[in-house]
TORTIBA-304896 format. One record per atom (N, C-alpha, C, CB): residue in three letters; x negated, y negated, z. Coordinates in steps of 0.2 Angstrom, whole numbers, plus 5000, padded with zeros to 4 digits. Each point is the difference from the previous one (the first is absolute). Glycine has a CB too. Example, Ala and Ser with C-alpha at 12.3 -4.5 7.8 and 13.67 -1.06 7.14 Angstrom:
2
ALA493450285039;ALA500449945000;ALA499649945000;ALA500950065006;SER499349894990;SER499649945001;SER500449955003;SER499450034990;
***
This chain:
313
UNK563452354861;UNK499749955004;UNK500150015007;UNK500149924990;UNK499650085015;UNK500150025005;UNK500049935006;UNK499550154995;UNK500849845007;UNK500249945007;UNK499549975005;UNK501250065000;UNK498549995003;UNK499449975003;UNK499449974999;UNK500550065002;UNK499649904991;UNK499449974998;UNK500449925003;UNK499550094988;UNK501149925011;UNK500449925002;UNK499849985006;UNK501150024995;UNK498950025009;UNK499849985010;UNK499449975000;UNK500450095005;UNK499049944989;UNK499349995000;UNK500149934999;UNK499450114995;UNK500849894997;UNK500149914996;UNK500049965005;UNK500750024989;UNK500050015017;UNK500049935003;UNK499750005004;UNK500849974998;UNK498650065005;UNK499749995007;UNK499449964997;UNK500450115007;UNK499449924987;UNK499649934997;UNK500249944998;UNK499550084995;UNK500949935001;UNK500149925000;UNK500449945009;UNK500350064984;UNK499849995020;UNK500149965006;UNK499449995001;UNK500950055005;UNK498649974995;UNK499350005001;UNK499649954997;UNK500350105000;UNK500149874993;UNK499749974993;UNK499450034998;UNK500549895003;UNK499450184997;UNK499550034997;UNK500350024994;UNK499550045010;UNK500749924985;UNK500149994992;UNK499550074997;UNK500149855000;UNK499350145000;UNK499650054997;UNK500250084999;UNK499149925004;UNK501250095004;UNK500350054999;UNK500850024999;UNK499149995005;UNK501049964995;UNK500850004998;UNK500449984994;UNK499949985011;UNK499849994985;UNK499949984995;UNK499950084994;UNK499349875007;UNK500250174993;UNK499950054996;UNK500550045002;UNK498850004998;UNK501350015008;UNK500750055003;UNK500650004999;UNK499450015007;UNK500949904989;UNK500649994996;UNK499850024995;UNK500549915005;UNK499150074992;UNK500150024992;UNK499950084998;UNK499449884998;UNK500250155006;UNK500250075001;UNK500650014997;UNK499450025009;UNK500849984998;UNK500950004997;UNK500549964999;UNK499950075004;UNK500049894991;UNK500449955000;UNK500450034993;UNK499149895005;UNK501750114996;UNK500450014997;UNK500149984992;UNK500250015011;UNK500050054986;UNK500049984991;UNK500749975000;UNK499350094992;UNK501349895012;UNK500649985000;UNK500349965006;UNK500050094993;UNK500349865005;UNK500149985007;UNK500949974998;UNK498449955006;UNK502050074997;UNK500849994999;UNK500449945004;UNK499950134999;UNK500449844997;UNK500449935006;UNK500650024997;UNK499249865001;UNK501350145004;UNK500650025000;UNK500649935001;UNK499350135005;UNK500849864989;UNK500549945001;UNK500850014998;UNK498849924998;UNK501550075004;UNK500849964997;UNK500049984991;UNK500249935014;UNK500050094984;UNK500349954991;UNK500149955003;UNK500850074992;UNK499149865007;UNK500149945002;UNK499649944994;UNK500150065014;UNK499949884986;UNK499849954997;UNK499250015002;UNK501149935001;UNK498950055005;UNK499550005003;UNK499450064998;UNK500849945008;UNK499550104992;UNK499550094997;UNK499750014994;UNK500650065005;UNK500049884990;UNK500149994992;UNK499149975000;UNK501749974996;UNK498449975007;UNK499549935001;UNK499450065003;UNK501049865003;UNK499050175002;UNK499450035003;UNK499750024993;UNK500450055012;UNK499950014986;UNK499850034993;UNK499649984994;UNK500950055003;UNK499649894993;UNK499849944998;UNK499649964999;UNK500750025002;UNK499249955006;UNK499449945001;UNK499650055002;UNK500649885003;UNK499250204999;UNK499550035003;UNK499949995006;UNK499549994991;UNK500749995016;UNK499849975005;UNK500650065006;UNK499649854993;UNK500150145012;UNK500350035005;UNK500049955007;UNK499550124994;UNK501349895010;UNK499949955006;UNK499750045006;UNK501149914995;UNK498650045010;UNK499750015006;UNK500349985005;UNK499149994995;UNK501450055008;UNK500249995006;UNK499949985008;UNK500250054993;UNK500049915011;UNK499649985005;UNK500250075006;UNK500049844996;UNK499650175008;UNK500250055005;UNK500550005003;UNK499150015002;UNK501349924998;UNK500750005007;UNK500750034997;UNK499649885006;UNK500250114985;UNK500650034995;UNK499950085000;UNK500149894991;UNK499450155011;UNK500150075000;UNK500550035004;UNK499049994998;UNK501150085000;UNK500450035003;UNK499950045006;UNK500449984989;UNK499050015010;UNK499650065008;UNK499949945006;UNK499050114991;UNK501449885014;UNK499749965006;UNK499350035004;UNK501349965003;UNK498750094995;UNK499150015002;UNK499649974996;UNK500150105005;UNK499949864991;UNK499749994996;UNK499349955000;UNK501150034997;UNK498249975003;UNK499649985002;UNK499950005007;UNK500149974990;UNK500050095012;UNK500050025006;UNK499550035003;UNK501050014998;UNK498749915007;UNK499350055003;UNK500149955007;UNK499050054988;UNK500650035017;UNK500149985009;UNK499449975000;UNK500750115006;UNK499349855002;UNK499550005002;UNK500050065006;UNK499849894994;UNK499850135006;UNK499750055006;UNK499949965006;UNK499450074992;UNK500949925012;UNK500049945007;UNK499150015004;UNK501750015004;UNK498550074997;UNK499750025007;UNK499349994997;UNK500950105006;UNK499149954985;UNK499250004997;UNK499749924998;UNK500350124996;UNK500349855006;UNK499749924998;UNK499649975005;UNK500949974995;UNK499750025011;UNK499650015006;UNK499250035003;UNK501349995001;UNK498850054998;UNK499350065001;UNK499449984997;UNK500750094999;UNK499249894994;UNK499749954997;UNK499849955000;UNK500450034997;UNK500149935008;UNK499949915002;UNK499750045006;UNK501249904995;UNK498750145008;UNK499949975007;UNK499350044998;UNK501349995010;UNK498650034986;UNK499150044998;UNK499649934997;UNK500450144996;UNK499949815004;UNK499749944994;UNK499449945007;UNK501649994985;UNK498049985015;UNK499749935002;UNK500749995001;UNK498949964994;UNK501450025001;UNK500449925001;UNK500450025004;UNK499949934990;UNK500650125013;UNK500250045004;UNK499749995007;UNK500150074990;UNK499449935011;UNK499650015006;UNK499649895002;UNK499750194996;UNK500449784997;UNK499949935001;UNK500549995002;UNK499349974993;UNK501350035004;UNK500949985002;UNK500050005008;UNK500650054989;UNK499350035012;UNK500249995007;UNK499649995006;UNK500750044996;UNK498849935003;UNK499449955004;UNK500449964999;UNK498950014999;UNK501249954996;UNK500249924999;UNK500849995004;UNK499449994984;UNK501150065014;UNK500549995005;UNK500050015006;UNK500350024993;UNK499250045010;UNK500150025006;UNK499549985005;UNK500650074996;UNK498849895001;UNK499250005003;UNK499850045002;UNK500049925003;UNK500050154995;UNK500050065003;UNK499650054993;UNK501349985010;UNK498350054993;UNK499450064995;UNK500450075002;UNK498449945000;UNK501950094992;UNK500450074999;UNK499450055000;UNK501249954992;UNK498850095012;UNK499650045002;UNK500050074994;UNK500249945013;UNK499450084984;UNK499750084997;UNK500750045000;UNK498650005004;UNK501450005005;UNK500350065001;UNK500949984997;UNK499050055012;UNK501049904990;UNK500849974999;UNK500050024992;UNK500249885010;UNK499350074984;UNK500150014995;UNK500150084997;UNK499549885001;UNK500350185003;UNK499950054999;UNK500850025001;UNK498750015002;UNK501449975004;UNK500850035000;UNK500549974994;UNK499850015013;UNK500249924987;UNK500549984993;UNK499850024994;UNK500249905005;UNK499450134991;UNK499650024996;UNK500450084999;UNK498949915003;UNK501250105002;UNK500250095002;UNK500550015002;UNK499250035002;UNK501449925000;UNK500850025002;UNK500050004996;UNK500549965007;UNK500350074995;UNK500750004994;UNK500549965000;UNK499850095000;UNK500149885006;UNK500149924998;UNK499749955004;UNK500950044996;UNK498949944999;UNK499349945002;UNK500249965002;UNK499350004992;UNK501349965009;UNK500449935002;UNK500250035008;UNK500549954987;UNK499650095014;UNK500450045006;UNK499149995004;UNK501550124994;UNK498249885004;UNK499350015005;UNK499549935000;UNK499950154996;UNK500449814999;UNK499849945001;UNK500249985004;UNK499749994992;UNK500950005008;UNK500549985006;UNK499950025006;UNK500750014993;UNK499150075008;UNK499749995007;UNK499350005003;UNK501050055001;UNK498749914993;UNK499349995001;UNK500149925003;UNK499350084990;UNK501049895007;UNK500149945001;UNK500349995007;UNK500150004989;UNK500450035011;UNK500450025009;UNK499250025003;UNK501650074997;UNK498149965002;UNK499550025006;UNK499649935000;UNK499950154997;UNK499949834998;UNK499749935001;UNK500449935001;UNK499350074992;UNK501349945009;UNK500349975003;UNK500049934995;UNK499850075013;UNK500349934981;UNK499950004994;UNK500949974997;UNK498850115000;UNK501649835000;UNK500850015000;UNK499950014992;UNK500549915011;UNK499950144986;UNK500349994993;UNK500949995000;UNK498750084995;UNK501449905000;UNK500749974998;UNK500350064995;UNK499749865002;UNK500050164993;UNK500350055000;UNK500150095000;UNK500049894996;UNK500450135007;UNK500250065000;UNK499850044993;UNK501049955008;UNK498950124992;UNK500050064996;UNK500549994991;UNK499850085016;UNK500749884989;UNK500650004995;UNK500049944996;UNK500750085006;UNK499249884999;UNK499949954996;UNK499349964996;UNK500950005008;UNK498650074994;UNK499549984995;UNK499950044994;UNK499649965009;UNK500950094992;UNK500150054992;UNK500749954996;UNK499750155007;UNK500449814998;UNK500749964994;UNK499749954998;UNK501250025006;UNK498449954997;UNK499449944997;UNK499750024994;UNK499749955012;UNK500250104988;UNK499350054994;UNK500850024993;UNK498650125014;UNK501749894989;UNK500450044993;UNK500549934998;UNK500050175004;UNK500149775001;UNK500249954995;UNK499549964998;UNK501050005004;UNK498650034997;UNK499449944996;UNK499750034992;UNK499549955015;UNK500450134985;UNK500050054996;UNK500649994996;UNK499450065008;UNK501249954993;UNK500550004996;UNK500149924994;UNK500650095012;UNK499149864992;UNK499949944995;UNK499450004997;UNK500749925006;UNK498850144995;UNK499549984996;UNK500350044995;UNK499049965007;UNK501550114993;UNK500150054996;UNK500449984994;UNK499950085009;UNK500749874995;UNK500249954996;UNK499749974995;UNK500550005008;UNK499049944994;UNK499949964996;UNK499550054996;UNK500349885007;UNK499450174994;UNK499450004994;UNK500750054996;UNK498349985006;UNK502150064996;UNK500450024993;UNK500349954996;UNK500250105005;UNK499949844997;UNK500249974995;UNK499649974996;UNK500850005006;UNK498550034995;UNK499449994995;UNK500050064993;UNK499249955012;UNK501250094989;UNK500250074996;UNK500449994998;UNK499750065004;UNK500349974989;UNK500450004994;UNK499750084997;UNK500149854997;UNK500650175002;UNK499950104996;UNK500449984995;UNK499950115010;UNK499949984986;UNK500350014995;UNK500050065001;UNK499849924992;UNK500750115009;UNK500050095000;UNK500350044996;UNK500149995009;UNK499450084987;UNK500250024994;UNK500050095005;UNK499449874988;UNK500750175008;UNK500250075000;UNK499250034997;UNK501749994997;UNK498050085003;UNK499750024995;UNK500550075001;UNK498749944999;UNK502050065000;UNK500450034997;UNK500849974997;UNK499350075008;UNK500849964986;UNK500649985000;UNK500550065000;UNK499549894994;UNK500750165008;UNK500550075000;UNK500349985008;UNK499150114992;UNK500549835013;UNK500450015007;UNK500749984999;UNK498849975009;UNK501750084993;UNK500649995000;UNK500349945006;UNK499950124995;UNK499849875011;UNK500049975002;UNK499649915000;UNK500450135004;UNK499149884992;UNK500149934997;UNK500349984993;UNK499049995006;UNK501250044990;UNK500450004996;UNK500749955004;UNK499550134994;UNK500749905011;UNK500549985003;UNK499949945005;UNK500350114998;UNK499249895005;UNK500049925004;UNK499749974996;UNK499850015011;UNK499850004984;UNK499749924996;UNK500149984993;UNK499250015006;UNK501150044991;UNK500549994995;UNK500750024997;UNK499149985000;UNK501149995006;UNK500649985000;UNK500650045000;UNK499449924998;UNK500550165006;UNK500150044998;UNK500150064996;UNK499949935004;UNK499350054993;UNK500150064992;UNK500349954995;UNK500450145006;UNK499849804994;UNK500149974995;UNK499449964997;UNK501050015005;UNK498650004999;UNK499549934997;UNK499650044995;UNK499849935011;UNK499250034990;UNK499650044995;UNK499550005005;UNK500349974988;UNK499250065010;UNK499350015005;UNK499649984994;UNK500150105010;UNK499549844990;UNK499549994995;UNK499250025001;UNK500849924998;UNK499050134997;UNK499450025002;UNK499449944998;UNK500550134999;UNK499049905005;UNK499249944999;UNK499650045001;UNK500249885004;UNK499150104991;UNK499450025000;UNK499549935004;UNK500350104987;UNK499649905018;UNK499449985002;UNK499450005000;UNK500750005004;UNK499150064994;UNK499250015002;UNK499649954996;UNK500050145001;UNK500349844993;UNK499549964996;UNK500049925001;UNK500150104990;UNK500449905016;UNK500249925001;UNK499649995008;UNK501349984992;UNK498049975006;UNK499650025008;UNK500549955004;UNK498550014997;UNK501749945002;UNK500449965006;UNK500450045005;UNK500149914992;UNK500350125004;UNK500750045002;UNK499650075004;UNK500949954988;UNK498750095007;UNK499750055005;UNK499849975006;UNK499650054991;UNK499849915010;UNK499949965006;UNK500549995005;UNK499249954993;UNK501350035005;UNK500549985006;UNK500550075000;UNK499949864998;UNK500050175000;UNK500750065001;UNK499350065006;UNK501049994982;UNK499550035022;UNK499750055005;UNK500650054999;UNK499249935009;UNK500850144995;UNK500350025001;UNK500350015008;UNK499550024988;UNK501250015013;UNK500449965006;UNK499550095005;UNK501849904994;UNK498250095012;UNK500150065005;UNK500350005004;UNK499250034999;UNK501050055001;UNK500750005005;UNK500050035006;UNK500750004991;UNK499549975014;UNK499850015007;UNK500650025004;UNK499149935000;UNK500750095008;UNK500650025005;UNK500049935003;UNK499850145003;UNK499549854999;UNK499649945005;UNK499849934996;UNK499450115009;UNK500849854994;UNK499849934997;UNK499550005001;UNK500749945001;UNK498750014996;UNK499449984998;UNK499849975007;UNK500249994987;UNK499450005017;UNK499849975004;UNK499449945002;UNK500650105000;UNK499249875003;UNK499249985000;UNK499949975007;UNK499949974988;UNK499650035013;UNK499850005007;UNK499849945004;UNK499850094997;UNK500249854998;UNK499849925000;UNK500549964999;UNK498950024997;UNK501449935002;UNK500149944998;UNK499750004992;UNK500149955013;UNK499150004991;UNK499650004993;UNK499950054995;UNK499449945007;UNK500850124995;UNK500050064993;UNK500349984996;UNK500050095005;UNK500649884995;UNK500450004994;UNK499849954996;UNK500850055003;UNK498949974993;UNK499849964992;UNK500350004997;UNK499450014999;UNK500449974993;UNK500350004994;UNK500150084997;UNK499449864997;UNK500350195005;UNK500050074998;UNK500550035006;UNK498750004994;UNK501149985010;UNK500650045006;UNK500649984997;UNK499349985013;UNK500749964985;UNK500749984999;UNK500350024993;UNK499749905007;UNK499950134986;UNK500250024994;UNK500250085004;UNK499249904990;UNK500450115016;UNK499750074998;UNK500750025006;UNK498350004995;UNK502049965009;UNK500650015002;UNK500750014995;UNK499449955009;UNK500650034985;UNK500649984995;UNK499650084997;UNK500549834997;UNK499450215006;UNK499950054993;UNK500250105007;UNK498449894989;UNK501850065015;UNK500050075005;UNK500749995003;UNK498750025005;UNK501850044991;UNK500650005000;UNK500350075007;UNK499949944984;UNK500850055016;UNK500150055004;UNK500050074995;UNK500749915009;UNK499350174993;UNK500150034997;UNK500750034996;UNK499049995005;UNK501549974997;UNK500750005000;UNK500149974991;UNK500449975016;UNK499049994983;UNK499849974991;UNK499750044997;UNK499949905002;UNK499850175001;UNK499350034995;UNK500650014993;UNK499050085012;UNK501449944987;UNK500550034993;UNK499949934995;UNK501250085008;UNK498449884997;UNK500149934993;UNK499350004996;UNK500749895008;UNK498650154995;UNK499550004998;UNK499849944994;UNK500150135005;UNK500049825003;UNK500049954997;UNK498949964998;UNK501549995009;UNK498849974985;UNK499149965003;UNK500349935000;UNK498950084992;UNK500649895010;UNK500249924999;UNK499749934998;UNK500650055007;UNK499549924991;UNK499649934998;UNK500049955005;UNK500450014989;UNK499349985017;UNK499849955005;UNK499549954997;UNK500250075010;UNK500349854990;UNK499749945001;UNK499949985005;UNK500349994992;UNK499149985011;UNK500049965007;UNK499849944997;UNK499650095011;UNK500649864993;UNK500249914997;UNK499149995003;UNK501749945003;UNK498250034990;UNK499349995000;UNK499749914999;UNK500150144992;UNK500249815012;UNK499949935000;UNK500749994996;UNK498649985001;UNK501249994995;UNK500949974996;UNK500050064995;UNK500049844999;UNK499650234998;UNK500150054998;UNK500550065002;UNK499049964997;UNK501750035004;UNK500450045000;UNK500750034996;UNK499349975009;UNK500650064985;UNK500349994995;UNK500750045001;UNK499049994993;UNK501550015006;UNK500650025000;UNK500450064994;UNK500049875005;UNK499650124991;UNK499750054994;UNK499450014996;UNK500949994999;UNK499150084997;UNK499550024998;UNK500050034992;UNK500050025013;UNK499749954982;UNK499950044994;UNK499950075001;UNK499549904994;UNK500750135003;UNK499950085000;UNK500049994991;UNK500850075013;UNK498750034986;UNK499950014992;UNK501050014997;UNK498550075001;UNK501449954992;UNK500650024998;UNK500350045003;UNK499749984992;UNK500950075008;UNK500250065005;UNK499950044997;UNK500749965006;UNK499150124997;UNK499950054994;UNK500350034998;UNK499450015003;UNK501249995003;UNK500750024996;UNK500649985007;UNK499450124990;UNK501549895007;UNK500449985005;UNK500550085000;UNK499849854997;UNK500150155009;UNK500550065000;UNK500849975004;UNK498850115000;UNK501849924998;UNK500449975001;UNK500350065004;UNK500049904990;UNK500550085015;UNK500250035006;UNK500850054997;UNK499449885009;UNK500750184993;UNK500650024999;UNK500749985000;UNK499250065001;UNK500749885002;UNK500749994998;UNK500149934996;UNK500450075011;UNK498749914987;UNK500049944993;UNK500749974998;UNK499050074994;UNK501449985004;UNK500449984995;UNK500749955002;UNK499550114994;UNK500549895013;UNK500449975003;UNK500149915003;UNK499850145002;UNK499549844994;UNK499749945001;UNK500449974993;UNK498750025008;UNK501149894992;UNK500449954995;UNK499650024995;UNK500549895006;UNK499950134987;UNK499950024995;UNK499549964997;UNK501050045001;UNK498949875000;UNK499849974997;UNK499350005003;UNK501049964995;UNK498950075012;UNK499649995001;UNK499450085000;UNK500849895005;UNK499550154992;UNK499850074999;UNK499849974993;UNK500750095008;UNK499749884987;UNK499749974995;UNK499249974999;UNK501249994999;UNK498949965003;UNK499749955002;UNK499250035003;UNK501349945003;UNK498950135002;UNK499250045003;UNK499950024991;UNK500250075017;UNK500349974982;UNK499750044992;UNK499649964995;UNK501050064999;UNK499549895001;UNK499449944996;UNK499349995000;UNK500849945002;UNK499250035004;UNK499449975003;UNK499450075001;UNK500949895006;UNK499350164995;UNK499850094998;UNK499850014994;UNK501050055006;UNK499249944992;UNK499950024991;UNK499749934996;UNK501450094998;UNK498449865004;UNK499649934998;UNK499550025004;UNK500949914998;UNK498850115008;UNK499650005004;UNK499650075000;UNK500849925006;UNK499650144987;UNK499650065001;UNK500050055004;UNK499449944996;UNK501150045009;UNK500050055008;UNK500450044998;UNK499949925010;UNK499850144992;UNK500450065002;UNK500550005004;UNK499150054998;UNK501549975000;UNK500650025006;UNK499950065000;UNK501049944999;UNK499350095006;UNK500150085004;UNK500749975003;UNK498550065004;UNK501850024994;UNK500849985006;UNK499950075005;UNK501149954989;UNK498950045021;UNK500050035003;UNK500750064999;UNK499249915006;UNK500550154993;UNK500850055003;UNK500150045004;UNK500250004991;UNK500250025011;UNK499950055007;UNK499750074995;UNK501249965010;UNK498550084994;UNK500050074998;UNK500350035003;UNK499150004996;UNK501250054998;UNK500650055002;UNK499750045003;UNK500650004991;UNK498950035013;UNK500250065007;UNK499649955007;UNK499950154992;UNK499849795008;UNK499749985006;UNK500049925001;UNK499350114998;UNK500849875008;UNK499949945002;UNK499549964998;UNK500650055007;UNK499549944988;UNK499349964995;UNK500349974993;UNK499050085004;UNK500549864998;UNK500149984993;UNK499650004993;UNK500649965007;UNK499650044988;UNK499650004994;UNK500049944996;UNK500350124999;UNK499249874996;UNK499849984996;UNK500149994992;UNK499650055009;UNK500849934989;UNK500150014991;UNK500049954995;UNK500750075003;UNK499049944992;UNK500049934995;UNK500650004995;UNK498750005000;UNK501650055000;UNK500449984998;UNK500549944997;UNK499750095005;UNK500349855001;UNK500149934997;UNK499549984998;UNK500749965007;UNK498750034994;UNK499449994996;UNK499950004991;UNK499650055013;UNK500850004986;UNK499950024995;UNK500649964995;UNK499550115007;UNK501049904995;UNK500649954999;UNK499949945000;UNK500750075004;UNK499149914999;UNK499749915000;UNK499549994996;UNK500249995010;UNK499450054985;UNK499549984997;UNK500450034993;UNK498850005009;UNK501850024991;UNK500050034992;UNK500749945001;UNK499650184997;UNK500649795008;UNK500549924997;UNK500750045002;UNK499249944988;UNK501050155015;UNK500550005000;UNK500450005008;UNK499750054988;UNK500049935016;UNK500550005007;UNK500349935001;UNK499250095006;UNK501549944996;UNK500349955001;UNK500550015007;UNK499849974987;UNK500350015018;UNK500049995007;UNK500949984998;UNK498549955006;
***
């Protein structure tokens, strides 16, 4: 499956051109999707009750996280090409902005530095400075970036389970499990799962008014490339009126594979996954290193033991 289909997805759906972005997931929409958790209570009850939790953005572990600029200068450039642009400043200055002017703010490189001295030429007083109108635009930006991520809720899963290095941040160092899922046949969950793209450069836009409900899903999905090893996808909820759930039914799991150093967790609680394993029909797999390369493997070996009644922890 080759990666440049991901850039496409999201330039449509920034777009909300669905028709096209819509067939281009399911293309490739993965037969596996991996959550990497800790042995815990809590993982028992995930498995159990079927359900997965939805995190709010500020608990992540990435601070770039729903991370998108605005573009000052292309903002500006924009505003000053629009009517209301050219009505404003009649109304403030009783004064008609001429073609040629609007041609020049249209075409700096920086638009504010030439409004300024259009204004100075027109003898035109403004109050604020260059700096202090780029610190007005990014604290007023920064509370809308705020408040609409706290309209977001994820669920991030793997379409690998061999990365050694999530093995180790997300469960709990090779002690945990990764639980596998088949999505394709559940439309809710397909619908809300995209996949992440990984960049050098943050996402940008060129308006204020641009960011929407898609700018804003479609920011939680563009990570730095320092994460590409997580070849992550994810589940984005945005709070939809009083619709914003905290979890999610998922199908049965297809199977659990357990981390190599499993055996080091509470006994009763390694019991306890077996149980609820072998009542629930789920395949185990135990990860092991392979003997000549940095990787890891695959084996049913517990699987097997757990359905004939003889493992015991």
């Amino acid at each position: 499956m080759t990666e440049n289909w991901k850039s496409e997805y999201l330039e449509y759906m920034m777009a909300e051109d669905f028709e096209k972005a819509i067939p281009l997931k399911i293309d490739n929409f993965p037969k596996s999707f991996y959550k990497f958790r800790n042995l815990s209570k809590r993982t028992l009850e995930n498995i159990e009750q079927n359900y997965i939790w939805l995190a709010d953005i500020a608990t992540l572990n990435d601070p770039f996280e729903c991370s998108i600029q605005i573009d000052n200068n292309e903002a500006l450039r924009n505003y000053f090409s629009t009517d209301g642009f050219k009505k404003n400043f009649h109304f403030i200055s009783g004064q008609n902005i001429t073609d040629k002017e609007i041609k020049a703010l249209k075409t700096s490189e920086s638009p504010w530095e030439t409004y300024l001295k259009i204004c100075k030429k027109r003898k035109i007083p403004l109050s604020l400075t260059s700096e202090q109108h780029l610190e007005k635009v990014n604290k007023r930006w920064n509370v809308i970036v705020r408040e609409t991520n706290e309209k977001i809720r994820i669920c991030s899963f793997s379409v690998s389970n061999q990365s050694l290095l999530l093995w180790s941040h997300y469960a709990d160092q090779h002690k945990g499990v990764a639980i596998e899922y088949d999505f394709l046949d559940t439309d809710k969950l397909r619908t809300f799962l995209q996949p992440v793209i990984y960049r050098q450069e943050i996402e940008k836009i060129d308006f204020l008014e641009a960011y929407n409900t898609m700018k804003m899903v479609g920011s939680s999905l563009i990570k730095s490339k320092d994460w590409e090893y997580e070849e992550e996808w994810r589940l984005t909820m945005f709070k939809q009126q009083e619709y914003f759930p905290q979890k999610m039914n998922v199908p049965n799991p297809k199977a659990i594979y357990l981390g190599t150093r499993f055996n080091q967790n509470d006994k009763d609680l390694i019991r306890e996954l077996f149980e609820l394993a072998h009542k629930r029909k789920i395949p185990i797999f135990q990860m092991t290193k392979h003997p000549n390369e940095y990787k890891l493997v695959a084996k049913n070996t517990v699987a097997d033991q757990i359905v004939k009644g003889g493992f015991h922890p």
